[in-house]
Gaussian input, Z-matrix of N, CA and C with variables (Angstrom, degrees):
# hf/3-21g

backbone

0 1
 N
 C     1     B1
 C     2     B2     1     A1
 N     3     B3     2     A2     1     D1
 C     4     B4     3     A3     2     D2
 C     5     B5     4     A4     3     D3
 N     6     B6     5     A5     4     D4
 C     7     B7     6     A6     5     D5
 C     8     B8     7     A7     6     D6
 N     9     B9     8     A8     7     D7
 C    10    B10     9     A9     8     D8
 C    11    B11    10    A10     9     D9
 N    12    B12    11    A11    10    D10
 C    13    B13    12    A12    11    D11
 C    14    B14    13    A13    12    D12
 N    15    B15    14    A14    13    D13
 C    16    B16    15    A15    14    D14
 C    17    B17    16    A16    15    D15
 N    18    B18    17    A17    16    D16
 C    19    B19    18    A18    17    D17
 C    20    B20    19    A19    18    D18
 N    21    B21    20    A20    19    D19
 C    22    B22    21    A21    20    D20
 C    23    B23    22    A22    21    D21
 N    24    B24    23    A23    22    D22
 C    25    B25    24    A24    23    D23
 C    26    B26    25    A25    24    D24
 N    27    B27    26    A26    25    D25
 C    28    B28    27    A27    26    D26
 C    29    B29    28    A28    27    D27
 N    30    B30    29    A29    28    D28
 C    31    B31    30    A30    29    D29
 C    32    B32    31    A31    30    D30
 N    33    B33    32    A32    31    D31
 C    34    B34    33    A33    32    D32
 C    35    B35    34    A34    33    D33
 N    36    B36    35    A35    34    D34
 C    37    B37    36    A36    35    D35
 C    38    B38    37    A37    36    D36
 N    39    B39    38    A38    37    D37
 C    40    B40    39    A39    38    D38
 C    41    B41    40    A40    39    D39
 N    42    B42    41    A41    40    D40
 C    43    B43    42    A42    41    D41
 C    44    B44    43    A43    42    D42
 N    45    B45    44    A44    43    D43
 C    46    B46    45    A45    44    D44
 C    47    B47    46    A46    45    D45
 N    48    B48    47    A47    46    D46
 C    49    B49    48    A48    47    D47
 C    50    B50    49    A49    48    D48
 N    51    B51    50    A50    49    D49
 C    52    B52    51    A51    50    D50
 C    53    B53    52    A52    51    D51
 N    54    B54    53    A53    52    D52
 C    55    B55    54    A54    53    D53
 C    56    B56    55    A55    54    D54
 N    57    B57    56    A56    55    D55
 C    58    B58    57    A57    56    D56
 C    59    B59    58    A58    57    D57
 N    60    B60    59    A59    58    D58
 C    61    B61    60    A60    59    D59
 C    62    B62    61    A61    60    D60
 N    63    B63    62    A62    61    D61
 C    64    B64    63    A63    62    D62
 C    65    B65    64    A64    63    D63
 N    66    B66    65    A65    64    D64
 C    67    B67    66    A66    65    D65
 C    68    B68    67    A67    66    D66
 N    69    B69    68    A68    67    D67
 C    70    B70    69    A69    68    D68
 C    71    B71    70    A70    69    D69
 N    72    B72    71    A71    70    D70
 C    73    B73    72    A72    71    D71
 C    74    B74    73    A73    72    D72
 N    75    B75    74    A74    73    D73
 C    76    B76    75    A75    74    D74
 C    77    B77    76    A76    75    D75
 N    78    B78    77    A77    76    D76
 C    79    B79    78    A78    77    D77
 C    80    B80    79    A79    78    D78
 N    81    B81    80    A80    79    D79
 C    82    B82    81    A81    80    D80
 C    83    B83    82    A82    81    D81
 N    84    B84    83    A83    82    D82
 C    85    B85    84    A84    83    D83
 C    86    B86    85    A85    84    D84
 N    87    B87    86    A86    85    D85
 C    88    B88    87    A87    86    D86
 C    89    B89    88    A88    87    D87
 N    90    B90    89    A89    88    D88
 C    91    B91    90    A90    89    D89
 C    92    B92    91    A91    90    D90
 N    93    B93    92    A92    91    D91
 C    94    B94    93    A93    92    D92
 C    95    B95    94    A94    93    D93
 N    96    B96    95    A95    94    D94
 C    97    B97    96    A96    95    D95
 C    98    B98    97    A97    96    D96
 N    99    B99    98    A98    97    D97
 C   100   B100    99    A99    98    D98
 C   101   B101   100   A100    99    D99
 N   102   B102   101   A101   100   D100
 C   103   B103   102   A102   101   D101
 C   104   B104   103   A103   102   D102
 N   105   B105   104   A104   103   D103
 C   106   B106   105   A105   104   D104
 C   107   B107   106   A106   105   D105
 N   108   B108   107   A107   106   D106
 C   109   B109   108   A108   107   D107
 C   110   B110   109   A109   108   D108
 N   111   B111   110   A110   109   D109
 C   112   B112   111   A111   110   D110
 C   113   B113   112   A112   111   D111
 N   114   B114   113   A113   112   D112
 C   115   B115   114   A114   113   D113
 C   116   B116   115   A115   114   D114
 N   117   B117   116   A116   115   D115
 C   118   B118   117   A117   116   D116
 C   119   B119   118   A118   117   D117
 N   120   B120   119   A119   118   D118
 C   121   B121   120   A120   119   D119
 C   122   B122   121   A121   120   D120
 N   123   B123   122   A122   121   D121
 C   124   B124   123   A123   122   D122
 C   125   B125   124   A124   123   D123
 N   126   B126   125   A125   124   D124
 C   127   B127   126   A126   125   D125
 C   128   B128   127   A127   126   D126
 N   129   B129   128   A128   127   D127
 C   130   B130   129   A129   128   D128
 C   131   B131   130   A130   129   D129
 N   132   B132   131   A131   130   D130
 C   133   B133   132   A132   131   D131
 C   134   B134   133   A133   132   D132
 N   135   B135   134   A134   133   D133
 C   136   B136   135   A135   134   D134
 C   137   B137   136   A136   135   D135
 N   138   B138   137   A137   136   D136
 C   139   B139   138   A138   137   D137
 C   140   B140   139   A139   138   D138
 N   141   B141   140   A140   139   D139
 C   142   B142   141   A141   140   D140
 C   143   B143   142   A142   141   D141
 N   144   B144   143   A143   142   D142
 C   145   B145   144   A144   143   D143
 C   146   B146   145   A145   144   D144
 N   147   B147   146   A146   145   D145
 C   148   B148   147   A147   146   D146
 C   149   B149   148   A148   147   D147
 N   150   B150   149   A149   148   D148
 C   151   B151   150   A150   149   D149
 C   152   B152   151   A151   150   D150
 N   153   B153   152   A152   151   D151
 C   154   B154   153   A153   152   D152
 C   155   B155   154   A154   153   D153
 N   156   B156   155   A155   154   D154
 C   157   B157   156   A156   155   D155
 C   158   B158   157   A157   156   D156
 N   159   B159   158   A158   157   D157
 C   160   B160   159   A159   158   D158
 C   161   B161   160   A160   159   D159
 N   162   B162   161   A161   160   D160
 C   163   B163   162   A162   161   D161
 C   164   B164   163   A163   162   D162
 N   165   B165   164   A164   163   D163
 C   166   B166   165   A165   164   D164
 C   167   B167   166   A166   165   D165
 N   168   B168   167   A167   166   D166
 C   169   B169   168   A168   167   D167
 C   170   B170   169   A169   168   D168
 N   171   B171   170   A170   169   D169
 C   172   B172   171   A171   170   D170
 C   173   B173   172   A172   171   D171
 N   174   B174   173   A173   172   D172
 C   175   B175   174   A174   173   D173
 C   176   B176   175   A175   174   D174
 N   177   B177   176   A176   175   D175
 C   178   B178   177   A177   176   D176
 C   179   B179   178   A178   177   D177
 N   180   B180   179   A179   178   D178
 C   181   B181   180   A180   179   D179
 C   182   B182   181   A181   180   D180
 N   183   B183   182   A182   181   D181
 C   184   B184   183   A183   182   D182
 C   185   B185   184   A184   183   D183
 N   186   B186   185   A185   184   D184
 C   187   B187   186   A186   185   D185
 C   188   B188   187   A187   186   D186
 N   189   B189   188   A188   187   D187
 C   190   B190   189   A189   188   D188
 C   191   B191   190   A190   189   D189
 N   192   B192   191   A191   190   D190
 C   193   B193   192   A192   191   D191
 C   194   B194   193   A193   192   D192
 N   195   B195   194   A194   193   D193
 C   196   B196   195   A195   194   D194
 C   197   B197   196   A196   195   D195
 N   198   B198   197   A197   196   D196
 C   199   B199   198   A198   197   D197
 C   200   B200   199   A199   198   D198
 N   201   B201   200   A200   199   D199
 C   202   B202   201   A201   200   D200
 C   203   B203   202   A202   201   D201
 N   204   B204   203   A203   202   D202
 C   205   B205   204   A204   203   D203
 C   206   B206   205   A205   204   D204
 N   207   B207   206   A206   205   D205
 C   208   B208   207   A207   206   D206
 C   209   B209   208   A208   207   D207
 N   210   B210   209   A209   208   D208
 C   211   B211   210   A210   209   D209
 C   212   B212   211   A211   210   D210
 N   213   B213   212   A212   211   D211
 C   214   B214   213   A213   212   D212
 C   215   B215   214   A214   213   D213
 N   216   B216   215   A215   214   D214
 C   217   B217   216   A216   215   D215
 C   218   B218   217   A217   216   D216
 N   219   B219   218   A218   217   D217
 C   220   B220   219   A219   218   D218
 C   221   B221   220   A220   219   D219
 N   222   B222   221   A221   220   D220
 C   223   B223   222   A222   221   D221
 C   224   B224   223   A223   222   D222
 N   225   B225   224   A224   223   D223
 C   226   B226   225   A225   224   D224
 C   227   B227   226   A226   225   D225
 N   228   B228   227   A227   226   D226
 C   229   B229   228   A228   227   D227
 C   230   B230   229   A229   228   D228
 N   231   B231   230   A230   229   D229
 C   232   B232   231   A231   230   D230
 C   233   B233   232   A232   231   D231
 N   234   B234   233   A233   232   D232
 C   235   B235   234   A234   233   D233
 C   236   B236   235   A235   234   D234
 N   237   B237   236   A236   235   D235
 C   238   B238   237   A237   236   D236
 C   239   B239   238   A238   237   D237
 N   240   B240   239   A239   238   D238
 C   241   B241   240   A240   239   D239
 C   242   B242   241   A241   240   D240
 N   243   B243   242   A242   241   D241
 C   244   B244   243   A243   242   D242
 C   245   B245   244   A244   243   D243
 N   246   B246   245   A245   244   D244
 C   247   B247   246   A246   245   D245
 C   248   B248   247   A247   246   D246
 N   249   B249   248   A248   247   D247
 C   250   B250   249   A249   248   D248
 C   251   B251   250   A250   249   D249
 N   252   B252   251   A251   250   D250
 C   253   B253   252   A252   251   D251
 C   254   B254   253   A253   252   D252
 N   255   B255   254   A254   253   D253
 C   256   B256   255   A255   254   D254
 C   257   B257   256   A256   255   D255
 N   258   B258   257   A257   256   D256
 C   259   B259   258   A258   257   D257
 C   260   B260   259   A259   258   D258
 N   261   B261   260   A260   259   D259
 C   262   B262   261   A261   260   D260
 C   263   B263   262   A262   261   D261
 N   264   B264   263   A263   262   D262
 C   265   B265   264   A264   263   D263
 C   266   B266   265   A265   264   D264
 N   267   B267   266   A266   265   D265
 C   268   B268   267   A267   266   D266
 C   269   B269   268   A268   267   D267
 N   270   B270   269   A269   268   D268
 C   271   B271   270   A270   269   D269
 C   272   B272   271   A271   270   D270

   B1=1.4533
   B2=1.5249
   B3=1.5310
   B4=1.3890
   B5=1.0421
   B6=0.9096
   B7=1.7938
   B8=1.7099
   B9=1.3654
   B10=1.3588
   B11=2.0222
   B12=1.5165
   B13=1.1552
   B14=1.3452
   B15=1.2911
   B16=1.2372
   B17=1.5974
   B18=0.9404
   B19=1.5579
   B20=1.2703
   B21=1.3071
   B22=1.8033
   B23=1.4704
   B24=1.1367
   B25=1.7750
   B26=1.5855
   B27=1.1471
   B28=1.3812
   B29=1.9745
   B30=1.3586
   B31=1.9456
   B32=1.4335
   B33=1.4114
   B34=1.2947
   B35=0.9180
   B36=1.5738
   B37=1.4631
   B38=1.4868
   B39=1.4892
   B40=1.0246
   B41=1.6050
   B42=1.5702
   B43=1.4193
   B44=2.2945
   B45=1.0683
   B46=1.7211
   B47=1.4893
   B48=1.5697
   B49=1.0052
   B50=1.5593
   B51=1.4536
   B52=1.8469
   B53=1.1809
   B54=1.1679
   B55=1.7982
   B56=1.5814
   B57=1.2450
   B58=1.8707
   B59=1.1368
   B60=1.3222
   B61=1.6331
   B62=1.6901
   B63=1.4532
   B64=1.6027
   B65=1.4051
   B66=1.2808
   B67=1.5492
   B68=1.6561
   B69=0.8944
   B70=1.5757
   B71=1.2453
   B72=1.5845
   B73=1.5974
   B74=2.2425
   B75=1.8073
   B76=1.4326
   B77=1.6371
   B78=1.1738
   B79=1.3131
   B80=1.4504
   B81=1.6954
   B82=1.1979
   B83=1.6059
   B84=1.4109
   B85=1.5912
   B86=1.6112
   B87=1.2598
   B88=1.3362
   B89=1.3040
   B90=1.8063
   B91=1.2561
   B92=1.4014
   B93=1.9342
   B94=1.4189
   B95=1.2728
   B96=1.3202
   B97=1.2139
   B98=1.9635
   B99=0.9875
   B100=1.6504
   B101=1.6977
   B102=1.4303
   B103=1.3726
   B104=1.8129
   B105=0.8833
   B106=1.9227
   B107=1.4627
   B108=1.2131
   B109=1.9917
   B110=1.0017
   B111=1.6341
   B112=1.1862
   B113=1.8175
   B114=1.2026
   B115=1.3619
   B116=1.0063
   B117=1.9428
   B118=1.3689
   B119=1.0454
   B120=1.7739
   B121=1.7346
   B122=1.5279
   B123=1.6853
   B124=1.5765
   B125=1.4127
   B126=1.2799
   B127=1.1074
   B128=1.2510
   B129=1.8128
   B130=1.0927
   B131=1.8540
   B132=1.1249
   B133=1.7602
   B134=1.6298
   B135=1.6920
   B136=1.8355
   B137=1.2317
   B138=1.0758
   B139=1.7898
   B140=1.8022
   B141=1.3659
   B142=1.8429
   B143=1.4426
   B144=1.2211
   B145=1.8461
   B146=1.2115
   B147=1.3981
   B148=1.9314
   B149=1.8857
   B150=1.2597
   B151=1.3305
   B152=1.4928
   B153=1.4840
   B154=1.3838
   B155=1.5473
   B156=1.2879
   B157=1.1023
   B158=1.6432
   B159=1.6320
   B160=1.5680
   B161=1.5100
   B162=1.2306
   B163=1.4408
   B164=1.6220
   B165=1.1494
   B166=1.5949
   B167=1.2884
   B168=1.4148
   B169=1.6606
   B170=1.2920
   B171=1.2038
   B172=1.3101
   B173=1.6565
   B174=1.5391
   B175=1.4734
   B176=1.6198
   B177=1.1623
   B178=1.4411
   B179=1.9740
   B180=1.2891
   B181=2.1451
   B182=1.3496
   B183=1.5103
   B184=1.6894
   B185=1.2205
   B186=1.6153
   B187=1.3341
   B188=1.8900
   B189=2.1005
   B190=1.1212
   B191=1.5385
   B192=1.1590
   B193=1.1957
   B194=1.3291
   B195=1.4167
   B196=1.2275
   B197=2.0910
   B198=1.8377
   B199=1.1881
   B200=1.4553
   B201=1.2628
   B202=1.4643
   B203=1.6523
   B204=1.4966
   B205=2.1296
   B206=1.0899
   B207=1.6193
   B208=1.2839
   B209=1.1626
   B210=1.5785
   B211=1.3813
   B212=1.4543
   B213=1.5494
   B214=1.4271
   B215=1.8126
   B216=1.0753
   B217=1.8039
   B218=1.4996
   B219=1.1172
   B220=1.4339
   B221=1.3846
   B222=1.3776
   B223=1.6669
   B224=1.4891
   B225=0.6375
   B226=1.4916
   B227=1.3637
   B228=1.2004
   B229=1.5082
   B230=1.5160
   B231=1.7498
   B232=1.3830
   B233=0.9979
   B234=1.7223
   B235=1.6717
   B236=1.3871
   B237=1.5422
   B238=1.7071
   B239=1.3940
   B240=0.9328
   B241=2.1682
   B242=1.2140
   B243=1.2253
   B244=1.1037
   B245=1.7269
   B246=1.0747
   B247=1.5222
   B248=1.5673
   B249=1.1457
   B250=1.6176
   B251=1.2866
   B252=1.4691
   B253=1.3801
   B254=1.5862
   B255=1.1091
   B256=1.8144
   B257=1.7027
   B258=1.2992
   B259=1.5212
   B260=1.0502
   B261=1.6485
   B262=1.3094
   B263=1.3121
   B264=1.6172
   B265=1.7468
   B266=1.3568
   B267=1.8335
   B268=1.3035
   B269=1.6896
   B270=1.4432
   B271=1.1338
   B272=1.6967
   A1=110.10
   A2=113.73
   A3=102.36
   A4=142.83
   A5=123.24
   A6=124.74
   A7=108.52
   A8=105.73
   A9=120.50
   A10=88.88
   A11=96.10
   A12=98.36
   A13=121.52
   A14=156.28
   A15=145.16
   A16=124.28
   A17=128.55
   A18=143.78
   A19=133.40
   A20=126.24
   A21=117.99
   A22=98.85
   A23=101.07
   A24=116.59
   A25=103.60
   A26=124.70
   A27=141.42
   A28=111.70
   A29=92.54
   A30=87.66
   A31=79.59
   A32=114.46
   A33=125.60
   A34=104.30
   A35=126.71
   A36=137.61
   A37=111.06
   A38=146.50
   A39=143.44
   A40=122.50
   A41=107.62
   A42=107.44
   A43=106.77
   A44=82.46
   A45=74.11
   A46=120.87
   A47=123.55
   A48=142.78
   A49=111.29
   A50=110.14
   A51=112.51
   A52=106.48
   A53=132.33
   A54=113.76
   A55=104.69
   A56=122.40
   A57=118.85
   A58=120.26
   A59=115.71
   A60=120.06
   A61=95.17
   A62=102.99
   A63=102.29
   A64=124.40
   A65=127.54
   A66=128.69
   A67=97.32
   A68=113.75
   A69=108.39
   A70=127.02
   A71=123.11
   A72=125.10
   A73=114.98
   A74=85.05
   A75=107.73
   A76=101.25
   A77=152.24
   A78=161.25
   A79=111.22
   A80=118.59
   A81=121.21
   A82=112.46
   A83=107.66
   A84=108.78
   A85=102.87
   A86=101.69
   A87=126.70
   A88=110.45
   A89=151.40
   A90=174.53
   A91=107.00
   A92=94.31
   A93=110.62
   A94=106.72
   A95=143.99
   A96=125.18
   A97=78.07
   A98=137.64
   A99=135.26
   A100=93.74
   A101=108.23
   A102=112.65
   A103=108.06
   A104=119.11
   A105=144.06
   A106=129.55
   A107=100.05
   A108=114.85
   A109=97.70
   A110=127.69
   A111=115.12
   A112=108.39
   A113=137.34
   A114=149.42
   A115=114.83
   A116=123.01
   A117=128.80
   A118=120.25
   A119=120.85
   A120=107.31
   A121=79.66
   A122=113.55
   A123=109.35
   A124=125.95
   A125=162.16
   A126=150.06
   A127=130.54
   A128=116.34
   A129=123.69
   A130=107.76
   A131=104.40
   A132=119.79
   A133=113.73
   A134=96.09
   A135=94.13
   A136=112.27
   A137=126.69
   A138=110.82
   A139=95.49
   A140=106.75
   A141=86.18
   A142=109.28
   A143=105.98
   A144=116.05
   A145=119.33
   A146=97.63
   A147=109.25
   A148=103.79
   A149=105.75
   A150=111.45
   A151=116.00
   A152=93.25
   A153=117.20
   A154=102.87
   A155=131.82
   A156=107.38
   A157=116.39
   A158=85.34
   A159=114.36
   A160=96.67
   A161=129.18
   A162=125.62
   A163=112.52
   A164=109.54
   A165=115.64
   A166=115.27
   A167=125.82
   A168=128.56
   A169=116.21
   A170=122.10
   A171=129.98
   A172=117.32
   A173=105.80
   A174=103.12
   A175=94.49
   A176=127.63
   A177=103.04
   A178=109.99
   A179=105.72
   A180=101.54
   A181=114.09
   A182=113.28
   A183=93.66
   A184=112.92
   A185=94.51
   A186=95.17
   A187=91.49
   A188=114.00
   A189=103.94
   A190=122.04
   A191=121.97
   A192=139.79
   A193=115.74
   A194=132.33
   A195=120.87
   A196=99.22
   A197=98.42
   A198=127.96
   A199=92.52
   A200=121.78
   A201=130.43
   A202=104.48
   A203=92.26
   A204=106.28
   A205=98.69
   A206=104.89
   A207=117.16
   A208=137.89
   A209=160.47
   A210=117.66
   A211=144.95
   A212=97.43
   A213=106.98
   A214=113.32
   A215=116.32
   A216=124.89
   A217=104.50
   A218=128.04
   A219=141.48
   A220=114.09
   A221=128.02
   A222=126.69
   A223=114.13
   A224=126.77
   A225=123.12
   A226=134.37
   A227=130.62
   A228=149.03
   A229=88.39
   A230=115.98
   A231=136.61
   A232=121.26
   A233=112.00
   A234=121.06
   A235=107.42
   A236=100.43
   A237=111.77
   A238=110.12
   A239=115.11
   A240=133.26
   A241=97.35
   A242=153.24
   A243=146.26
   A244=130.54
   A245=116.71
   A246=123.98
   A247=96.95
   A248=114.31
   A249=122.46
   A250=121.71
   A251=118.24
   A252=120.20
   A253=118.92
   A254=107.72
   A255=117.01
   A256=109.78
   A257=99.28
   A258=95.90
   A259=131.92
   A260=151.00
   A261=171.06
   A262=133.23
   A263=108.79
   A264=106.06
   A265=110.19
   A266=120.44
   A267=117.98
   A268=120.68
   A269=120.02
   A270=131.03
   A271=117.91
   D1=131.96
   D2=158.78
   D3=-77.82
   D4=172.04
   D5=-178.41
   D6=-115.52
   D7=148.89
   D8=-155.19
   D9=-138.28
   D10=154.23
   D11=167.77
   D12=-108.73
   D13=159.54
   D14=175.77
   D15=-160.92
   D16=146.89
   D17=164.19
   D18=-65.46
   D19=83.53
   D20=-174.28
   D21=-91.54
   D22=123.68
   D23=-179.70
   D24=-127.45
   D25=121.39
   D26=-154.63
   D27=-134.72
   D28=128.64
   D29=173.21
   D30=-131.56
   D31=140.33
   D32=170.35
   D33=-145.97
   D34=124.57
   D35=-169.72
   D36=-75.81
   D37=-89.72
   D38=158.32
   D39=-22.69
   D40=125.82
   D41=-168.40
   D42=-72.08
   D43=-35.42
   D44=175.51
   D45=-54.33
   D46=-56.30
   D47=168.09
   D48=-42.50
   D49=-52.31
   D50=168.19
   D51=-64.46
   D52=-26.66
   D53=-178.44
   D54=-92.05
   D55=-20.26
   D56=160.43
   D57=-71.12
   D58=-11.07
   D59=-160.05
   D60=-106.80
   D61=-41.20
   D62=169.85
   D63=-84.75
   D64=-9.17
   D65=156.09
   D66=-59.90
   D67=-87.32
   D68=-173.50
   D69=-66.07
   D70=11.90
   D71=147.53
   D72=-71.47
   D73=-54.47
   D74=178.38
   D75=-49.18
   D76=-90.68
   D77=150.15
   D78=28.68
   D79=-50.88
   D80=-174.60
   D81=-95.96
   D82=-8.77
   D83=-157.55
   D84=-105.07
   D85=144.76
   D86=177.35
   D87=-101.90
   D88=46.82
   D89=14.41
   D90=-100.60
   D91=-171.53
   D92=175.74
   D93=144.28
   D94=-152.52
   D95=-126.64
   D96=-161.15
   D97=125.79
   D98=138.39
   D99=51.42
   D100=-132.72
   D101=-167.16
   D102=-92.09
   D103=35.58
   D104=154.90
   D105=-119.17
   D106=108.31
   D107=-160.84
   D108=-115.34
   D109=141.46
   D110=162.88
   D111=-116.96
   D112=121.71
   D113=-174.11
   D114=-104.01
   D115=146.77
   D116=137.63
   D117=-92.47
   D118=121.66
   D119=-171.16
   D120=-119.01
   D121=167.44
   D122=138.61
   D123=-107.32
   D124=162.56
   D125=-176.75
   D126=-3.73
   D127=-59.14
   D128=-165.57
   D129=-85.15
   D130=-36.39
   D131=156.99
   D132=-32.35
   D133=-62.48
   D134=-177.49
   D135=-75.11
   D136=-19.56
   D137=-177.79
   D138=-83.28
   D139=-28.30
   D140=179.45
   D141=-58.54
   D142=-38.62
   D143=-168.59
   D144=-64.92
   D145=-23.36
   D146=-178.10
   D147=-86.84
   D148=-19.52
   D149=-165.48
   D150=-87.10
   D151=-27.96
   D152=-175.53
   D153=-95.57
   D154=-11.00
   D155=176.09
   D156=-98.08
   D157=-17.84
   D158=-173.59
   D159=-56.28
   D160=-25.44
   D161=-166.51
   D162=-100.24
   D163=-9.20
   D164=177.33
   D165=-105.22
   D166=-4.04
   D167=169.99
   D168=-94.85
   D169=162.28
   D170=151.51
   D171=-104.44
   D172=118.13
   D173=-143.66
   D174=-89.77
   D175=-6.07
   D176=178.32
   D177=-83.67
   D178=-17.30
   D179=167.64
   D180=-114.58
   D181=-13.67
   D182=168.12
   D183=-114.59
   D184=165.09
   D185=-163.28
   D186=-134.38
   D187=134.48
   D188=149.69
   D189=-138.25
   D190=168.86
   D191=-155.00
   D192=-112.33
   D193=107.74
   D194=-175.55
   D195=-139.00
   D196=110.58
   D197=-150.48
   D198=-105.09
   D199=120.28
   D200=157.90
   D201=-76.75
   D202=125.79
   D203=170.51
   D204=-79.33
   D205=152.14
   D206=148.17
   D207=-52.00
   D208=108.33
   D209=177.51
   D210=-36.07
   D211=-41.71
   D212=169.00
   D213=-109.71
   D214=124.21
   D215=-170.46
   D216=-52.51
   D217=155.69
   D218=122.85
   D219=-39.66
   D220=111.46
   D221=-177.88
   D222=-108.99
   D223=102.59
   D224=160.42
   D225=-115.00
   D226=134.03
   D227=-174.93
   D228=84.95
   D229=-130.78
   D230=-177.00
   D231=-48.35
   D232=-36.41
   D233=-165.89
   D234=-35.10
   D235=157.08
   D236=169.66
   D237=-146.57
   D238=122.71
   D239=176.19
   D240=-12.70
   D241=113.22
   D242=132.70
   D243=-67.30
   D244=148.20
   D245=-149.16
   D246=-98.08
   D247=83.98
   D248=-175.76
   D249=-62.11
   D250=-23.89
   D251=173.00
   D252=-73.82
   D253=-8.16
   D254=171.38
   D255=-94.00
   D256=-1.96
   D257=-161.46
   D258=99.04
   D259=147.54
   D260=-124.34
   D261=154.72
   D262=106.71
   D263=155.85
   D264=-80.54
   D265=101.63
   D266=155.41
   D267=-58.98
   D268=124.54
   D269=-178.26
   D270=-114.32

């Protein structure tokens, strides 16, 4: 299976529910910022992650986001490719 990189970006209204939802965001992610993770899953990885998060929200007010990267970025102005397989704080 390959591996993909991706973005879990999460708003979760209730603070209990945000601290279950971010134990098992934090767990898979290789950095990021508060409720923005950036991960390598491969297939069978992301459906656990979706499953697992699926169980700590309440899906009619929160809402999360789980964004497949490009391999290679969109660059504009200064930017420069960053080497995602070592890891990345997207900012």
């Amino acid at each position: 299976m390959a591996e993909s990189y991706y973005l879990v970006a999460y708003d979760v209204m209730d603070n209990k529910r945000r601290r279950r939802t971010a134990k098992v965001a934090y767990s898979y992610a290789m950095g990021g910022q508060k409720s923005a993770l950036e991960t390598i899953l491969d297939d069978g990885e992301r459906r656990e992650l979706i499953e697992a998060l699926r169980a700590k929200i309440d899906e009619e007010v929160d809402r999360i986001h789980l964004l497949r990267v490009r391999p290679r970025a969109i660059l504009l102005g200064r930017a420069t490719q960053l080497d995602l397989r070592e890891g990345a704080i997207l900012i």
